[in-house]
N, C-alpha and C positions, 0 to 999 in steps of 0.2 A: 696631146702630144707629150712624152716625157724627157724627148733631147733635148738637153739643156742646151745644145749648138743652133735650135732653133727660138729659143725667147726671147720674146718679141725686144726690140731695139730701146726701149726706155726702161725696160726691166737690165737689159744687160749695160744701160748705161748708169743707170742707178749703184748696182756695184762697181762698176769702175772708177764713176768718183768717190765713190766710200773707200777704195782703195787707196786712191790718187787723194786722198784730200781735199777733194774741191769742193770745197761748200757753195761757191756760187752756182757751178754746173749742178751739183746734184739741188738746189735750189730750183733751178730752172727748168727742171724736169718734171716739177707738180704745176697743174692747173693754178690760178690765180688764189683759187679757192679750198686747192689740195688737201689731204690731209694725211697724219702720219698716228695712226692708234697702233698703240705700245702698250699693251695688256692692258687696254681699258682707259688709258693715259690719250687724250685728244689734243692733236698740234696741227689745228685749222690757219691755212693761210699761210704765207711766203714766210713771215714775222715767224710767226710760232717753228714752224718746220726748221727754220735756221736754228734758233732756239735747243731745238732737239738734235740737230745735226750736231749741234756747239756743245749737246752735256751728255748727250748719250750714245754716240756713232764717230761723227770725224774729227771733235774735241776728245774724245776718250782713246783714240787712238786706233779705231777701228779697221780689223779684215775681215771679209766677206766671203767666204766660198758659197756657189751654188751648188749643190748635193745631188736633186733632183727641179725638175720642172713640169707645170702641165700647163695647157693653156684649152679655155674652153670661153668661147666668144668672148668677151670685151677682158675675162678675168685669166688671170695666170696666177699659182698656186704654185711657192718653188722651198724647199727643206733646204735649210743654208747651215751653213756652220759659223759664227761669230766668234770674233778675238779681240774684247778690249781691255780699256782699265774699267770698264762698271759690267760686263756680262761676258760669258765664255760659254758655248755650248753649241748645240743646234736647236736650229727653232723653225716655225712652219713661217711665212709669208704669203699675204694673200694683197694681189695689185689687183686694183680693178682700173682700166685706161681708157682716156677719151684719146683716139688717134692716139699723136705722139705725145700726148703727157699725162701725166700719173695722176688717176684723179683720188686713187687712197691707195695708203701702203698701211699694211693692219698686222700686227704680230700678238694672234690670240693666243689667252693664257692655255699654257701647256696643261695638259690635265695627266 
């Protein structure tokens, strides 16, 4: 699927609090054991992900558009556009979900 009016509920909750600033919600949206790879950069676990949310996304002052989207069983793959104080561009996103929580959110180096 490429409508982004269809992606799946924890993907479109993920930006919303990256939006809204909510680092506990957007916290509470990865598995126990989540993870969040950031060109290579690994933030396993509630601890770390807050961490990352706090220096590079809802610390930095982050916005989030989604561009595109696709979703092909458990993984959805969506091109965003990013706006903070440490990065500005677009970039690829790749969520893989258990149910309703995020079990990785992976932003591979652009080539």
């Amino acid at each position: 699927m490429t409508d982004t009016q269809s992606t799946p509920t924890p993907v479109t909750a993920f930006v919303e609090a990256i939006n809204a600033a909510d680092t506990d919600a957007f916290v509470a949206l990865f598995a126990q054991d989540g993870l969040v790879d950031d060109w290579g950069t690994e933030y396993r676990g509630h601890e770390r992900i807050r961490q990352w949310a706090g220096s590079d996304a809802i610390g930095a002052g982050a916005r989030m558009k989604v561009l595109s989207a696709s979703t092909d069983g458990d993984t959805t793959t969506i091109r965003f556009d990013w706006r903070s104080r440490v990065f500005n561009g677009e970039s690829t996103g790749v969520f893989v979900l258990d149910a309703a929580l995020i079990r990785s959110f992976t932003i591979p180096p652009e080539r």
